[in-house]
ROVOGU-916665 format. One record per atom (N, C-alpha, C): x, z, y; residue in three letters. Coordinates in steps of 0.02 Angstrom, whole numbers, plus 50000, padded with zeros to 5 digits. Layout:
% residues N
XZYALA/...
***
This chain:
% residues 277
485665157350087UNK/485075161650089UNK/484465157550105UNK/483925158550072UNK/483165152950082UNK/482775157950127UNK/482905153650209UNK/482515157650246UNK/481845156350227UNK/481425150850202UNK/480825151450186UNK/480515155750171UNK/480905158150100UNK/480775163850067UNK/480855170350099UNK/481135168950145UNK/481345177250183UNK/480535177650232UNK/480445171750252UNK/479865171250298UNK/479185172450277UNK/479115172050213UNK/478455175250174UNK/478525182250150UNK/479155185850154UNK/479345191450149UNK/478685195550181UNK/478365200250164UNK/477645205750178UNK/477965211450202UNK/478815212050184UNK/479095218650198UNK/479555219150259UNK/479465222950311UNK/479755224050365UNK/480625225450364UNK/480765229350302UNK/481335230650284UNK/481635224750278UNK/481515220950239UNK/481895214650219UNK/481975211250290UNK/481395210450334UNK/481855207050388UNK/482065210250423UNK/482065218150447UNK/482595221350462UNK/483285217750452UNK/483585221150374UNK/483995219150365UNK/484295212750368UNK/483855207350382UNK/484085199250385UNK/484225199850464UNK/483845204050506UNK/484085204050587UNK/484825204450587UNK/484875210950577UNK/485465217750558UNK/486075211750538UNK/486125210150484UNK/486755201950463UNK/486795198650507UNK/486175194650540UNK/486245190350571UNK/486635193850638UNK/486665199050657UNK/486755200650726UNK/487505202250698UNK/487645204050651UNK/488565205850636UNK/488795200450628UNK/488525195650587UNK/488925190550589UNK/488945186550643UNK/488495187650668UNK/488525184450744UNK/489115187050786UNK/489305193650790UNK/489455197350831UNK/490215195750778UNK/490535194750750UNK/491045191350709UNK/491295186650727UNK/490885181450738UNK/490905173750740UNK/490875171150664UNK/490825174350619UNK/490405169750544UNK/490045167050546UNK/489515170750600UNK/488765167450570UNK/488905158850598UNK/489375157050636UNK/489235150450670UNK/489595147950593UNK/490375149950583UNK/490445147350542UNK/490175146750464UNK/489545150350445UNK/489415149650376UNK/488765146050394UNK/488475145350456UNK/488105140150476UNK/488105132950460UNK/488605129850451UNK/489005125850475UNK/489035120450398UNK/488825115250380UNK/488645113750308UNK/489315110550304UNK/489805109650242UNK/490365109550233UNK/490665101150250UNK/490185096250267UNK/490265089450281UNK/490275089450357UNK/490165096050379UNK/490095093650460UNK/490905093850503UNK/491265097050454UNK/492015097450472UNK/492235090850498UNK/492695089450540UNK/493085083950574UNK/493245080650532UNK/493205074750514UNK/493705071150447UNK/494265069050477UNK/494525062650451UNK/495235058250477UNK/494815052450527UNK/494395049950525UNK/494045045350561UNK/493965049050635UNK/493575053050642UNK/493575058350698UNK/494115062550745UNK/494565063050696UNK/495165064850745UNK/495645057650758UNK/495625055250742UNK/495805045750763UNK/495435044850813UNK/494835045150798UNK/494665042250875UNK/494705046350916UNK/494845053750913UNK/494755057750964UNK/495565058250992UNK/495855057450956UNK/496785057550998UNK/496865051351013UNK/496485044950983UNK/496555036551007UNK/497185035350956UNK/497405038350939UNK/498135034050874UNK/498015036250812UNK/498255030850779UNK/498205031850693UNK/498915032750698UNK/499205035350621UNK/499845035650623UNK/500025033650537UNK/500525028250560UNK/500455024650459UNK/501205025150458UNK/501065027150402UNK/501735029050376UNK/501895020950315UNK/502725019450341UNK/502875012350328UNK/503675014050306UNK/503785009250254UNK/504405009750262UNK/504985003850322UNK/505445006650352UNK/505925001250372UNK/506384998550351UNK/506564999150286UNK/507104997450272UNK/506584991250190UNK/506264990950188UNK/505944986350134UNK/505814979750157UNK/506204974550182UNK/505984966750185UNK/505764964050139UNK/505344960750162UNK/505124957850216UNK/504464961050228UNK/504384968850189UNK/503814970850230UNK/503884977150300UNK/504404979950285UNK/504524983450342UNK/505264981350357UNK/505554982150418UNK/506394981350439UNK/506464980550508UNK/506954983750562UNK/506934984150614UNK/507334975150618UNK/506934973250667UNK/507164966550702UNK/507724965650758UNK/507944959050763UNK/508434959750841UNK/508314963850895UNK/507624965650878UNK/507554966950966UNK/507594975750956UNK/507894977050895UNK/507694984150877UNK/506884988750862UNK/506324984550863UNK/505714985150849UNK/505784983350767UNK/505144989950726UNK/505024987150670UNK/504544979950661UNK/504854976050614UNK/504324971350597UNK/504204969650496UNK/503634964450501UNK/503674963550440UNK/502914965350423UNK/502604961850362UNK/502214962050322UNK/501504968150337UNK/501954972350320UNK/501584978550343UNK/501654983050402UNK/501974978450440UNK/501804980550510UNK/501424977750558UNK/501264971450535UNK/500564967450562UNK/499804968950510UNK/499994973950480UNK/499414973850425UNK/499264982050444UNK/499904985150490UNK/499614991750516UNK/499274989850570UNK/499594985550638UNK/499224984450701UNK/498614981350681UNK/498454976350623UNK/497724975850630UNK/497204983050613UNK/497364984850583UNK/497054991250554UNK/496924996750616UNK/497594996950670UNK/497374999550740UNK/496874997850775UNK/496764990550781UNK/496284984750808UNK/495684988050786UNK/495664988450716UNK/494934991950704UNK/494664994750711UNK/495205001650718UNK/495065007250727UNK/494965010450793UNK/495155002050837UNK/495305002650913UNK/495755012250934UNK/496135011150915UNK/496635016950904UNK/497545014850913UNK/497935016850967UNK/498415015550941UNK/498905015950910UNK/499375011250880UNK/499685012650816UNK/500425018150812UNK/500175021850785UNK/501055025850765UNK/501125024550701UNK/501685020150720UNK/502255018250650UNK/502735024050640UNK/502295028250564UNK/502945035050563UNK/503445031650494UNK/503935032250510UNK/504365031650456UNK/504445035750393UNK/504325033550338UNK/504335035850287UNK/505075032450235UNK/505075037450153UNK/505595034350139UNK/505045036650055UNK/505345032650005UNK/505045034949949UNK/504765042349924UNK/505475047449950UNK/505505051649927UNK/504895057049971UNK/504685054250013UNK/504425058650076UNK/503915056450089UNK/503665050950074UNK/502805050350093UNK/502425050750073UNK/502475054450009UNK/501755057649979UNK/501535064750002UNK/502265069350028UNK/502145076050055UNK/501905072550147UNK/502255069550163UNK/501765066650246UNK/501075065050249UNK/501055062850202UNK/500165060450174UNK/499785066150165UNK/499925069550148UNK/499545078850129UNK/499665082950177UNK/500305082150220UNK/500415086950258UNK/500195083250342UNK/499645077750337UNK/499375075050394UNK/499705072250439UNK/500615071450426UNK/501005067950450UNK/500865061850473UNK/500575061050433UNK/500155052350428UNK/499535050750394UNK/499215046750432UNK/498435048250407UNK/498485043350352UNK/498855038250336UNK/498915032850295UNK/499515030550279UNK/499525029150233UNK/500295024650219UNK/500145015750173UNK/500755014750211UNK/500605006650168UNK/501155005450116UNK/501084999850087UNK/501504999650026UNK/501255003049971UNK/500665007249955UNK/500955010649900UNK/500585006449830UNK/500905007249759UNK/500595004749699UNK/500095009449673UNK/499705007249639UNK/499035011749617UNK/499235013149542UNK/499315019349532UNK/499575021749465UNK/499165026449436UNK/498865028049381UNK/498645032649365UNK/498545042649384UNK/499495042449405UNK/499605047849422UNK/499565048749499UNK/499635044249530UNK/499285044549596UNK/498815045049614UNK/498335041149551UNK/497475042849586UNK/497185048349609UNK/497775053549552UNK/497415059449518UNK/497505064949611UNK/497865060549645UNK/498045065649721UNK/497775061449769UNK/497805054749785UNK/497445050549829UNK/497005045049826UNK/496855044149882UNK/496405036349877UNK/496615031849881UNK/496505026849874UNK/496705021749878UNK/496195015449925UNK/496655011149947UNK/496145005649962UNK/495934998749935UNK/495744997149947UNK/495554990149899UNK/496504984749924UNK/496804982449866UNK/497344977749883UNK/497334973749940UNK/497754974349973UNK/497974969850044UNK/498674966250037UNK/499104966449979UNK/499714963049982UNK/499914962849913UNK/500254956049905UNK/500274954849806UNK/501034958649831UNK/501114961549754UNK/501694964849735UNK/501874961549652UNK/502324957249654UNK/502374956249584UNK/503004951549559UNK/503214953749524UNK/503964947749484UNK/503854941549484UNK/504304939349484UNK/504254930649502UNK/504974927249457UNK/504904919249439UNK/505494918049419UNK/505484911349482UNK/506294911949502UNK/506144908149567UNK/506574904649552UNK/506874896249570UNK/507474892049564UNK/507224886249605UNK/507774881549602UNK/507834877449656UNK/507094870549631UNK/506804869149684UNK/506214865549680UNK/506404856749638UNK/507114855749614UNK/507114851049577UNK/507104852549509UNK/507054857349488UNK/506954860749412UNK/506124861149411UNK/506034857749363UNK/505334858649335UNK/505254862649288UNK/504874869549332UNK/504774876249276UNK/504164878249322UNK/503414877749274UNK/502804880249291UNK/502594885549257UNK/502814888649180UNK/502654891149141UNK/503284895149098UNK/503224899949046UNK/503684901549000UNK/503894898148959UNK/503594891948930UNK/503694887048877UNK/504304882048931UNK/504114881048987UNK/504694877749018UNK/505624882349026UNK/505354887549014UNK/506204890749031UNK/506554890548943UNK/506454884348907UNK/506674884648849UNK/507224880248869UNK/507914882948843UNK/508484877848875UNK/508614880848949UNK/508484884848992UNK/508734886249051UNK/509044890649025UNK/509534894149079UNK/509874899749118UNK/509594902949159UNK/509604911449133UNK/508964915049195UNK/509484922549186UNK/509674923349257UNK/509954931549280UNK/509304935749295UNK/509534942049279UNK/509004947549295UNK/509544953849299UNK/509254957049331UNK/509654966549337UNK/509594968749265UNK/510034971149222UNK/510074972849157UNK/509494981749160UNK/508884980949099UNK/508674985149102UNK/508184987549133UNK/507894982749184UNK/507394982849253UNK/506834980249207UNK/506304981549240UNK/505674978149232UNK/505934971349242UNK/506124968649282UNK/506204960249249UNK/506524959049212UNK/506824963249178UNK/507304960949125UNK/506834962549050UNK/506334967449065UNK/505854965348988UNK/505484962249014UNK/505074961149067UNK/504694956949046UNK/504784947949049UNK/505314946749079UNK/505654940949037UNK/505784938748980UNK/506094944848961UNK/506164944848880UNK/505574941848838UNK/505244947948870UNK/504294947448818UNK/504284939648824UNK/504244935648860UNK/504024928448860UNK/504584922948836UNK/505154923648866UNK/505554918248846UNK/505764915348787UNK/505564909348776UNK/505804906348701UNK/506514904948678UNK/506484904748617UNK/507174911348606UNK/507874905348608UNK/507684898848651UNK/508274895048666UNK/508664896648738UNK/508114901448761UNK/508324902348828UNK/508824907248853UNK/509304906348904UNK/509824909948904UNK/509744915648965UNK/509414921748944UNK/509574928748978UNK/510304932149014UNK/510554929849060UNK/510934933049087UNK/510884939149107UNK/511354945349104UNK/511064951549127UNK/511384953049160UNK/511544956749230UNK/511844958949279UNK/511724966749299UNK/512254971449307UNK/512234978849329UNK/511764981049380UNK/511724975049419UNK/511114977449473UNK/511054971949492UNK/510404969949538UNK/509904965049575UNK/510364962649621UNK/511084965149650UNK/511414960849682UNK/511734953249663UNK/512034956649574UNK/512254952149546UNK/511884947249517UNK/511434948749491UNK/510834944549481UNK/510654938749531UNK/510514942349595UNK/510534935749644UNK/511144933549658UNK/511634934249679UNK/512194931549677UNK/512254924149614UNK/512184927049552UNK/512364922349516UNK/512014916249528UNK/511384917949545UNK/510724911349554UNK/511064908349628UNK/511134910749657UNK/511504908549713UNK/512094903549699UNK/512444906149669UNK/513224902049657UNK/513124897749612UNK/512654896549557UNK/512424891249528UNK/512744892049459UNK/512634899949437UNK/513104901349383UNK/512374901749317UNK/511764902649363UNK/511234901449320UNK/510784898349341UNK/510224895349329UNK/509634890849353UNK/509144894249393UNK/509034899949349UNK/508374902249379UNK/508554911649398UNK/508184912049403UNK/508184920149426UNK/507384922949418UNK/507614932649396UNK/506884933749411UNK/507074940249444UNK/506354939849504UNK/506684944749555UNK/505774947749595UNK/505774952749622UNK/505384954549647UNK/505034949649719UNK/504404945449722UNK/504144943249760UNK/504484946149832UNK/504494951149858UNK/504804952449917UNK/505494950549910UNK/505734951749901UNK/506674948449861UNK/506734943049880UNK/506274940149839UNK/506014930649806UNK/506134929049898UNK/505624932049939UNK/505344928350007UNK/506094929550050UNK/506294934250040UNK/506844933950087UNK/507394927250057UNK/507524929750013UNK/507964920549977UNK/507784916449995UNK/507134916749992UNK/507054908750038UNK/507054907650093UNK/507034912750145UNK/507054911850215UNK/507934910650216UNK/508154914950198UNK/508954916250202UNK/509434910550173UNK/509144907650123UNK/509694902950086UNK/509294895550072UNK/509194892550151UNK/508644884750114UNK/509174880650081UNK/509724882450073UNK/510354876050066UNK/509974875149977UNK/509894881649933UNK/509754883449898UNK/509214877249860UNK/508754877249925UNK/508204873649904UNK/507814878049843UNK/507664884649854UNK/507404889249810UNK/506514889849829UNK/506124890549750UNK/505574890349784UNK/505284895249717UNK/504794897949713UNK/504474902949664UNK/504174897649612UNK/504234899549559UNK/503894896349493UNK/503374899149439UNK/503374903249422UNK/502824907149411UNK/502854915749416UNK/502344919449404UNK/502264924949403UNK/502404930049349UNK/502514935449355UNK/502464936949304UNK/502184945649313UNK/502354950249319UNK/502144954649312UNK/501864957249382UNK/501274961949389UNK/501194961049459UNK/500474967949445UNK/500764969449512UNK/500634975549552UNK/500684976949614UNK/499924976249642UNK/499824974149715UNK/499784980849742UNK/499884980249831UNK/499974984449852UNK/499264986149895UNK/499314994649917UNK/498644997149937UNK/498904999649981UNK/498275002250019UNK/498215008250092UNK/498285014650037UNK/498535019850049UNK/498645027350020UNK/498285033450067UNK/497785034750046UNK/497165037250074UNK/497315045750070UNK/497105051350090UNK/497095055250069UNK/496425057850030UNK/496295061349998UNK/495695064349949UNK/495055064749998UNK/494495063549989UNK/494085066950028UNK/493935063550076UNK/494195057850093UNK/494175053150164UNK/493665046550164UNK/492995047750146UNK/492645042850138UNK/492485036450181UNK/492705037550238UNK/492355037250292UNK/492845030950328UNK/493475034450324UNK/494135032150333UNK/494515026850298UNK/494225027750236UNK/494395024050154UNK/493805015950188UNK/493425017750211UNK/492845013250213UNK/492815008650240UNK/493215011150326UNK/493405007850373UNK/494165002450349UNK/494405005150327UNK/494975000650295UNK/494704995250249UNK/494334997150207UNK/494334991750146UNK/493964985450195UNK/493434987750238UNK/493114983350294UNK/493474979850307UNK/494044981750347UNK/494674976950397UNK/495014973250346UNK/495294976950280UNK/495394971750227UNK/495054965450216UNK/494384967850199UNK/493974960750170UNK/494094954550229UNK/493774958550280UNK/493854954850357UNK/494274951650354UNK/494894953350340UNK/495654951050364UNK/495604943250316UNK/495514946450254UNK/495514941350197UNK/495194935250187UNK/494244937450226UNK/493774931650230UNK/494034926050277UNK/494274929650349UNK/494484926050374UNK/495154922850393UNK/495564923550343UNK/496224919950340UNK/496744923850368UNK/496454930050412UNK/497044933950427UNK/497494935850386UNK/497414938550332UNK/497794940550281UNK/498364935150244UNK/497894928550245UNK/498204925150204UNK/498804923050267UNK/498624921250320UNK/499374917750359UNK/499924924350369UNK/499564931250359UNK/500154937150359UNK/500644934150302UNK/500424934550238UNK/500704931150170UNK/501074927550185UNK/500854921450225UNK/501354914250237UNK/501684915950259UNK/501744919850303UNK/502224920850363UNK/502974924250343UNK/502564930150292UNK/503254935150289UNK/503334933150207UNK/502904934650157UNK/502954930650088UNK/503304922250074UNK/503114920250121UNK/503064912250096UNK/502904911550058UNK/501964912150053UNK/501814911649994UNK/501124912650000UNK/500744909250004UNK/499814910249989UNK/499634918549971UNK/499144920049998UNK/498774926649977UNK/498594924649893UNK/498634927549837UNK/498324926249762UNK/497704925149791UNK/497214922149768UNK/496784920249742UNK/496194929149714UNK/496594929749661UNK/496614936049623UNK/496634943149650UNK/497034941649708UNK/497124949349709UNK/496714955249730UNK/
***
């Protein structure tokens, strides 16, 4: 309603009746709330700082970015990439557990103000935000560091296992020159296994995969060789959270300019932050 216009009003009636509303809806409690311009509502930033904890929803069972440790505490990748994000928010951290199937309804249903891990897909945009990339996500072909393989033109003449049917198994395909020998395996166990036992040269396996092999098996002498398909990972925002979205991408860059990010990478990746990402 344009009180201006009500205020040049000549007719007594008219502000009668503007009293008359004002005093019902008053006498309601509307009038506070239609008072009230629709941005002035609490966001996710505001109730964070006002309870002091964020709450990120992570997975534990995904190494090397989430997994409960000896001491029975979660650790991993994205559990030093939630406590910095507390730091920022000077807030402290609740690590809620999530599982694939369940953290997109926690994310909406305020379970969790954020989640980590997630990939940026078309059909996700269309429900959340996203944050600017904080962790490479991407296929790798990995073998022992006395094999000289920098490129696809080098795996001509090797032996390479993959999970039959997986994303690494086409996009291997797509590249390899056609001397090269595709092993295919029922699942990602056998696949590593074989690279393991020395039944094939190389392997291609998911960067998180990749990092645990190498922590787990140095006898191996296994080291990553090139890239290949890749899809980095984001903060998972809810709709509407500008504010919140803002403060994150901040602590991102931060993290990144100053090397935080990249020694998270070393640490749990074995492996440099991209360049790229």
């Amino acid at each position: 309603m344009n009180q201006r216009h009500l205020a040049s009003s000549n007719t007594r009636r008219a502000r009668g009746v503007l009293a008359t509303l004002a005093a019902t809806l008053a006498f309601t409690g509307l009038g506070a709330l239609c008072a009230l311009p629709s941005s002035a509502h609490a966001d996710a930033l505001d109730n964070i700082a006002k309870s002091g904890t964020v709450r990120i929803g992570v997975f534990e069972d995904y190494p090397p970015f989430g997994s409960i440790g000896p001491d029975m505490k979660p650790m991993g990748y994205d559990i030093d990439v939630a406590n910095l994000i507390g730091k920022a928010l000077n807030a402290k951290v609740e690590l809620v557990q999530v599982t694939g199937d369940n953290r997109m309804a926690y994310l909406a249903d305020h379970k969790a103000d954020m989640l980590l891990s997630v990939g940026q897909t078309p059909e996700r945009e269309k429900v959340i935000d996203f944050s600017q990339p904080y962790a490479p996500y991407y296929l790798a072909v990995f073998g022992p560091k006395a094999l000289p393989v920098k490129s696809a033109a080098d795996l001509a003449g090797k032996s390479i296992s993959v999970a039959r049917g997986t994303l690494e198994d086409l996009s291997v395909s797509k590249i390899a020159p056609p001397t090269a020998t595709i092993k295919r395996f029922d699942d990602p166990n056998g696949a590593i296994s074989a690279f393991l036992s020395g039944q094939v040269q190389l392997m291609v396996v998911g960067n998180d995969v990749g990092a645990t092999i190498l922590a787990r098996h140095p006898a191996n002498d296994p080291e990553q060789k090139f890239s290949l398909f890749s899809s980095p990972d984001h903060v998972g925002l809810n709709k509407n959270e500008p504010r919140l979205k803002q403060k994150v991408d901040e602590t991102i860059a931060k993290a990144r300019k100053d090397g935080t990010m990249n020694a998270i990478s070393q640490k749990w990746l074995r492996a440099p932050l991209p360049a790229d990402l």
